[in-house]
C-alpha positions in Angstrom: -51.7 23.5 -4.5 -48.9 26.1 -3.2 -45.5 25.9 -4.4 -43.5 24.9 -1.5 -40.2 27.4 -2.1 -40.7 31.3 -2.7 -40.0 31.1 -5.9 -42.2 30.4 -9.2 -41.0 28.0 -11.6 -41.0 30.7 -14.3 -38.2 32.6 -12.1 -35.9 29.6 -11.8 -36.2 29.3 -15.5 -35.7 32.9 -16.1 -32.6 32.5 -13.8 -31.1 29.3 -15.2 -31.1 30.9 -19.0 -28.1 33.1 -18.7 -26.0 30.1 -17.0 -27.3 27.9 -20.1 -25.7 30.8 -22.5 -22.2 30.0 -21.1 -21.4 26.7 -21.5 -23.5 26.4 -24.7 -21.7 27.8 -28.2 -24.6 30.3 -29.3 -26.4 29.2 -32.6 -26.4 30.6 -35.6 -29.4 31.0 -37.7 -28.8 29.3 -40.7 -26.3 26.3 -42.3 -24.4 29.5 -44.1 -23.4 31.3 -40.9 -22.5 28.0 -39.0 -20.1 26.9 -41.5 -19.2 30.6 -42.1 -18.2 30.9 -38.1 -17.0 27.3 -38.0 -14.6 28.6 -40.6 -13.5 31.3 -38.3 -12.8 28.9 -35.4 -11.0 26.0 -37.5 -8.8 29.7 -38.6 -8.2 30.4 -34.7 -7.9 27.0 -33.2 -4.6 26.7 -36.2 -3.4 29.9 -35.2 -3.4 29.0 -30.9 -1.8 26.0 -32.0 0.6 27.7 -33.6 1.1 29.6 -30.4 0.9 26.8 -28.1 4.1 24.8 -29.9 6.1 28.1 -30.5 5.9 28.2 -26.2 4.1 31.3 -26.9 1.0 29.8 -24.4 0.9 27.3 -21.6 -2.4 25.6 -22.5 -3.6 24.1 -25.5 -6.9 25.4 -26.8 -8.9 22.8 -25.6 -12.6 25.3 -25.5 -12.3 26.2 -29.0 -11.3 22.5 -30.1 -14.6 21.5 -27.8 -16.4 23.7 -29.8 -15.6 22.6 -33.2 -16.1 19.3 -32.7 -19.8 20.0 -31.2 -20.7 21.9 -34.5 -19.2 19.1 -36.3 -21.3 16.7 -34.3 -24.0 18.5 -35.4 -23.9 18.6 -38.9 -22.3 15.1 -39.4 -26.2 13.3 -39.1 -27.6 16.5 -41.7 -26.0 14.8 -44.8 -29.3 14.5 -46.5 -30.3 18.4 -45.0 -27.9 20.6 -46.7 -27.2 20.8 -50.5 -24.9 19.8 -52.7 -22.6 23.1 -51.8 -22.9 23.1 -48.0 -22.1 19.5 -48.3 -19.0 20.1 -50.3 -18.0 22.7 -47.8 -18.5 20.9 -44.7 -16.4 18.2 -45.6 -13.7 20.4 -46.5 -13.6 21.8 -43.6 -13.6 17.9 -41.8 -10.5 17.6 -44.0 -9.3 20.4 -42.1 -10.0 19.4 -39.0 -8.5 16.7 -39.7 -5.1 17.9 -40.8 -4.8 19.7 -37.7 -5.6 17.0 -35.0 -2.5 15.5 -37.0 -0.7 18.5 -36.7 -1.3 19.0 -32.7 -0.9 14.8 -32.1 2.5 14.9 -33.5 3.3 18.4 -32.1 
């Protein structure tokens, strides 16, 4: 049975990847490098909010927030996944989060 468009349904899917790769944070490999570049962001999303209440920018960093709160999303159901340590770190770095939706609410 003929396809009835031109193209083959490997070409849309080739096509549709690289529009997929930019909405979607890119994954890290392991547990180590997501907390270690969930670190990072937590680090930049204090420092634009910084920025945004000094006046120094007109928007508030709402992607990078987005962001965060997907890789947070993720590991919140992985309890049982991660050790004892990668536990311990991720919710310290909830506890950050934390602080700083406080810290942009009552900005």
């Amino acid at each position: 049975m003929p396809v009835p468009h031109r193209w083959s349904l490997a070409a849309l899917t080739v096509r549709a990847a690289p529009l997929a790769s930019m909405w979607l944070p890119a994954m890290a490999k392991t547990t180590e490098e997501d907390m270690n570049q969930l670190e990072k962001d937590i680090r930049q999303l204090k420092i634009e909010y910084e920025q945004y209440f000094g006046g120094g920018k007109k928007r508030p960093p709402a992607d990078l927030e987005w962001r965060i709160e997907i890789t947070m999303k993720r590991y919140s159901d992985r309890g049982s996944q991660m050790n004892f340590a990668q536990r311990f770190r991720y919710s310290n770095l909830l506890k950050c989060i934390r602080s700083i939706a406080k810290f942009s609410a009552s900005g």
